[in-house]
Backbone bond lengths (Angstrom), bond angles and torsions (degrees), N, CA, C in turn:
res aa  C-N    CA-C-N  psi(-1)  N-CA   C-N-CA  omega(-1)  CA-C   N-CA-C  phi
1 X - - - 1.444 - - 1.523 110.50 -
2 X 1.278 117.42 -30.70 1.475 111.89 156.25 1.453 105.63 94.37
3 X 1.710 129.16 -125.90 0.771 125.94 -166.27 1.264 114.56 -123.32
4 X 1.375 129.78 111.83 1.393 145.95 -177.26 1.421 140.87 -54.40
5 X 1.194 128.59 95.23 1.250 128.82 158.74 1.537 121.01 -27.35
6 X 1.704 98.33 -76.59 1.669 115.25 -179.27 0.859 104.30 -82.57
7 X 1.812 157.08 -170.68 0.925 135.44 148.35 1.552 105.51 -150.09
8 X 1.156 101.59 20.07 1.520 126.54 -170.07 1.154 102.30 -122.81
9 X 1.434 121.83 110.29 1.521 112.54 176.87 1.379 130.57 -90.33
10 X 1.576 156.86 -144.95 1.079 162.78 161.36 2.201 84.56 -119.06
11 X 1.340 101.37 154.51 1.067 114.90 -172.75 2.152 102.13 -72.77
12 X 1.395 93.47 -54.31 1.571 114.41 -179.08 1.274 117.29 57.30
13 X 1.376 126.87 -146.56 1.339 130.66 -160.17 1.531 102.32 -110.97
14 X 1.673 102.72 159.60 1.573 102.93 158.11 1.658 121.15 -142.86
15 X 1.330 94.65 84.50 1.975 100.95 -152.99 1.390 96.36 -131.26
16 X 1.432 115.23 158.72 0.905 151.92 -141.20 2.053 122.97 34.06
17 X 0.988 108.92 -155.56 1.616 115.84 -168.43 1.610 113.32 -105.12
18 X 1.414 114.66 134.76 1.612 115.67 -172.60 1.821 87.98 -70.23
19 X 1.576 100.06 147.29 0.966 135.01 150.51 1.585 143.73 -100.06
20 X 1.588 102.11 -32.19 1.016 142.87 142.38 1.957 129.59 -53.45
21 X 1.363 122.38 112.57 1.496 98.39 -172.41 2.005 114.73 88.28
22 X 1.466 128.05 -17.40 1.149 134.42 -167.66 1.316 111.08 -65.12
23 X 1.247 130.75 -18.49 1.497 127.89 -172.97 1.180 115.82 -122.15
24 X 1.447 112.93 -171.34 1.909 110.08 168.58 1.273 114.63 -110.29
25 X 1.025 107.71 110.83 1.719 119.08 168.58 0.988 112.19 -73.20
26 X 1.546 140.55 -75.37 1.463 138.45 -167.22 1.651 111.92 -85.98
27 X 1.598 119.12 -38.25 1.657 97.28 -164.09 1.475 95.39 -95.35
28 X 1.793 80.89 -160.40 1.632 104.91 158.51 1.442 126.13 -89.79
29 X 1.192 87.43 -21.36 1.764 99.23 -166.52 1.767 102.24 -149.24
30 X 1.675 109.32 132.57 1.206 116.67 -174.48 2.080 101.09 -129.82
31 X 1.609 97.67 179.39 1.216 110.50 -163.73 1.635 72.15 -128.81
32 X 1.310 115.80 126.35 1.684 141.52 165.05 1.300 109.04 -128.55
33 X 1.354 105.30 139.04 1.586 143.34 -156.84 1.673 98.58 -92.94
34 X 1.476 120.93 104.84 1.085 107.47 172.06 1.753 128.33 -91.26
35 X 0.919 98.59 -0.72 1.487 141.50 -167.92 1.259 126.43 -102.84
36 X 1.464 124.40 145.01 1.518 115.48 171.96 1.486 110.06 -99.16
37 X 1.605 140.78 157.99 1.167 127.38 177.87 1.675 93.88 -176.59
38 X 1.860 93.40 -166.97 1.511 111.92 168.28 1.325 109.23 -121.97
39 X 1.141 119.86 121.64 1.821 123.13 172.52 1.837 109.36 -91.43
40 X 0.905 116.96 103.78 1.639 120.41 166.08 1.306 124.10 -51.19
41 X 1.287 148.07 130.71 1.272 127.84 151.82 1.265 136.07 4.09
42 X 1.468 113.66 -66.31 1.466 135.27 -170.54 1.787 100.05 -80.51
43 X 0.855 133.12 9.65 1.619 139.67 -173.25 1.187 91.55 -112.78
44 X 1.342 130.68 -66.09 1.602 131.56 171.44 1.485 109.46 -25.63
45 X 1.395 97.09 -57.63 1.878 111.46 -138.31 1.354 86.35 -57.69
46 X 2.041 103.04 -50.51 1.692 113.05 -163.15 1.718 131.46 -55.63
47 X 2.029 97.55 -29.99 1.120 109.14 165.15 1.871 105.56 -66.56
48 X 1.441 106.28 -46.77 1.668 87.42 -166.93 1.514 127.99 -63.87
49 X 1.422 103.68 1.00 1.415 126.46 176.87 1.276 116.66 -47.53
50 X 1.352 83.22 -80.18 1.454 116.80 -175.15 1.577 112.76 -63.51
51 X 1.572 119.46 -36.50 1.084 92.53 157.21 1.636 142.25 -73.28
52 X 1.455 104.86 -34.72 1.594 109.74 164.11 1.344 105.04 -59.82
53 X 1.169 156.09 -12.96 1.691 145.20 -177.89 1.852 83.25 -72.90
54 X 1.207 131.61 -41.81 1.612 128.17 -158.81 1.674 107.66 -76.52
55 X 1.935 98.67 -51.43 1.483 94.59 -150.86 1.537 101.57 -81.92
56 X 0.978 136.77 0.59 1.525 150.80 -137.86 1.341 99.05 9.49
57 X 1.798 99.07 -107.47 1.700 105.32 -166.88 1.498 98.91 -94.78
58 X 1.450 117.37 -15.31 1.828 102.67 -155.49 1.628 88.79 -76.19
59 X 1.322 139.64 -66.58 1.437 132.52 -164.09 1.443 99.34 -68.94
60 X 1.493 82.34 -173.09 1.441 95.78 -171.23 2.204 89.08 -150.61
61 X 1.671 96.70 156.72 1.397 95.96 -173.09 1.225 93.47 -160.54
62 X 1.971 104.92 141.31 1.300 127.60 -168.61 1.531 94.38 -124.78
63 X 1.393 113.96 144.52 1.368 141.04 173.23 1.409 126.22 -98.31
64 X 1.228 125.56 81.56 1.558 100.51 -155.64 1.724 104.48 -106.32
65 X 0.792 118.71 54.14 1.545 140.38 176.31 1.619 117.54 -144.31
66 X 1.763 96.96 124.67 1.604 86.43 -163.47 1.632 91.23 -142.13
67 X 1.368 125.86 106.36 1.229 130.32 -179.68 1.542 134.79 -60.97
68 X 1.173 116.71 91.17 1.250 138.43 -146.95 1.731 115.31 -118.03
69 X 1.295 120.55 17.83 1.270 137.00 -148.60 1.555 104.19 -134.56
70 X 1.325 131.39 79.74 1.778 120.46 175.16 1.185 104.59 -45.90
71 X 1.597 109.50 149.29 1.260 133.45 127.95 0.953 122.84 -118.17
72 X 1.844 104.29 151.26 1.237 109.61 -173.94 1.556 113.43 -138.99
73 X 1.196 111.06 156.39 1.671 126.26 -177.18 1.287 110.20 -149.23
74 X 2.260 92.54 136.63 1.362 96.54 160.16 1.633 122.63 -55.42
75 X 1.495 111.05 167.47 1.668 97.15 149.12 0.861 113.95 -95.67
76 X 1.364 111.59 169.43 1.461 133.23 -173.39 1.887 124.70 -68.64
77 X 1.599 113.00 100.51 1.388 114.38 -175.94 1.306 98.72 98.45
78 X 1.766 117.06 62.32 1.360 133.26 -163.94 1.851 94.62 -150.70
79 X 0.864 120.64 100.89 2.169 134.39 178.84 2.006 86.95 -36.38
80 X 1.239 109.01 168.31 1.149 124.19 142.43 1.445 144.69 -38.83
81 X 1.053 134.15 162.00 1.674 107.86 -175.03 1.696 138.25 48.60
82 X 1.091 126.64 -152.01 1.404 109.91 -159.83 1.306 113.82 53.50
83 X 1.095 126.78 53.78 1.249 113.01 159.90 1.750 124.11 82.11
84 X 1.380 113.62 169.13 1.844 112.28 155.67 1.318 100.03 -71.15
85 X 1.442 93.79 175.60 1.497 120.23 -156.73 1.776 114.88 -112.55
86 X 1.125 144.73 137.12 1.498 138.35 -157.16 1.600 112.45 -59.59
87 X 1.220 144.80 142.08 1.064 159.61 -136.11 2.084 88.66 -98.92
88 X 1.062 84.82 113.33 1.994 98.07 -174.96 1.580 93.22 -85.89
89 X 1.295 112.78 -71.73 1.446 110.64 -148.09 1.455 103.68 -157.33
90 X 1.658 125.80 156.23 1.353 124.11 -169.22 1.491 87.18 -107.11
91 X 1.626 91.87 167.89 1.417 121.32 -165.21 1.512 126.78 -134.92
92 X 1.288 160.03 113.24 1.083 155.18 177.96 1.888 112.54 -94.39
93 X 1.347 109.34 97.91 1.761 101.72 165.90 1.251 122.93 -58.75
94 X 1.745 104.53 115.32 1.430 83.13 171.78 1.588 118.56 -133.47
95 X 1.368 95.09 152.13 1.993 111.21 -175.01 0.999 116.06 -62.95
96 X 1.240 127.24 161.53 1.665 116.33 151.47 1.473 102.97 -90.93
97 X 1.740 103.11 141.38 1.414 146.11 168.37 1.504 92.95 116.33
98 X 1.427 137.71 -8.98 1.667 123.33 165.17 1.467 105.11 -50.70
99 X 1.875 94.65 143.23 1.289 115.72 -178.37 1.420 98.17 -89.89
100 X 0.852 132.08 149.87 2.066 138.86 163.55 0.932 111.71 -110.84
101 X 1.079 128.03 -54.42 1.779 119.92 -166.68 1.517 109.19 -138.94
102 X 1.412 124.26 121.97 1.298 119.54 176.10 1.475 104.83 -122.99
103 X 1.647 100.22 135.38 2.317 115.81 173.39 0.943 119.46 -109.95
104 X 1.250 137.45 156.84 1.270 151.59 179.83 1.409 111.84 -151.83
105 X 1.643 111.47 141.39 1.099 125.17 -178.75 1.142 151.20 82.48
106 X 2.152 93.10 18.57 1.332 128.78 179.58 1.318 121.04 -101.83
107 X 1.065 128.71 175.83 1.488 123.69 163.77 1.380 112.37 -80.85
108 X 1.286 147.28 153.41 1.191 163.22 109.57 1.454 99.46 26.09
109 X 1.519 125.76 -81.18 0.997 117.63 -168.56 1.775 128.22 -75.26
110 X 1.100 80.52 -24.63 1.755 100.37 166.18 1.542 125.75 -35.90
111 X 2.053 83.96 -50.72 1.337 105.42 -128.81 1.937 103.30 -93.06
112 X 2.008 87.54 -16.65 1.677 103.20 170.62 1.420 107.98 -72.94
113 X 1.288 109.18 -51.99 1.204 109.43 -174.66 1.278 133.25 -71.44
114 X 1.533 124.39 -10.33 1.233 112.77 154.76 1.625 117.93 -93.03
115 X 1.508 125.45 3.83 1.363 127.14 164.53 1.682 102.92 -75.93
116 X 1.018 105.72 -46.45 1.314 104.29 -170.32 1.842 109.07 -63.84
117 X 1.400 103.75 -44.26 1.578 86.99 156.90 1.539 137.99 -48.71
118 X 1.460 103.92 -43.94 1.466 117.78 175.73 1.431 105.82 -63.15
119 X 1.339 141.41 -32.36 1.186 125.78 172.57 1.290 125.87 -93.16
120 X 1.633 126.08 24.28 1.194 137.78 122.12 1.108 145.91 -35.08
121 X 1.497 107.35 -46.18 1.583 130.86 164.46 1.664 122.09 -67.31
122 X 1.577 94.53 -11.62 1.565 82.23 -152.84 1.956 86.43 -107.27
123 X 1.540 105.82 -176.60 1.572 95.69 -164.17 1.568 91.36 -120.22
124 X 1.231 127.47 29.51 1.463 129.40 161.53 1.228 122.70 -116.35
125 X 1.635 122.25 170.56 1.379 106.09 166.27 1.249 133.50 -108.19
126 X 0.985 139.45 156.13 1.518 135.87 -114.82 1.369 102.84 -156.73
127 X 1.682 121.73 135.21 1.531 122.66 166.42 1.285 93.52 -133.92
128 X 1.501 92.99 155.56 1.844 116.85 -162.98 2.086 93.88 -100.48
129 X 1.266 113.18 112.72 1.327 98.61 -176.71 1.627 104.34 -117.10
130 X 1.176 129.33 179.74 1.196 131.98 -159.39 1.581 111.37 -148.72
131 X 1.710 117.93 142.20 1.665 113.16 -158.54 1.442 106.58 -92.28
């Protein structure tokens, strides 16, 4: 989305199914969103953790979710009105059939089991699919 006019959004809707993002482009094996939700920054970061703690140097791993969406909140023991509230933390909507995380260059068995860790972290539900 680049560079912002508003930068304050309306909360809005999150309906129907990505079309956009539905397949695997780069790996063998991806982490798909079965679910609709909000992914935070720090949900990303925590899944990408955990997966780089696995693949070290031999794989390689693409992120294709990039949170680009303010949120914002009053603080706490603040009247009504005055305005929106300061920009807390970014956000990514996501559909079901979005891809999140795609690896390459693991084994099979490896390669579930550290997705399946990564979708521990995250607050949707999630199937491990394969290219």
């Amino acid at each position: 989305m680049g560079n912002k006019k508003f930068i304050k959004f309306r909360r809005g809707k999150n309906k129907g199914f990505s079309y956009k993002g539905d397949y695997l482009s780069f790996g063998d094996f991806g982490l798909k969103s079965i679910s609709k939700g909000n992914i935070n920054f720090k949900q990303i970061e925590a899944g990408r953790k955990v997966i780089s703690k696995y693949i070290k140097k031999i794989g390689k791993l693409w992120i294709r979710i990039f949170p680009d969406l303010s949120y914002t909140k009053k603080p706490v023991d603040v009247r009504m009105g005055n305005g929106k509230g300061d920009i807390s933390f970014y956000i990514f909507k996501v559909k079901p059939g979005r891809i999140i995380y795609e690896i390459l260059g693991l084994s099979e068995i490896i390669s579930i089991k550290v997705l399946n860790l990564a979708s521990f972290k995250l607050p949707l539900k999630t199937v491990i699919i394969c290219n």
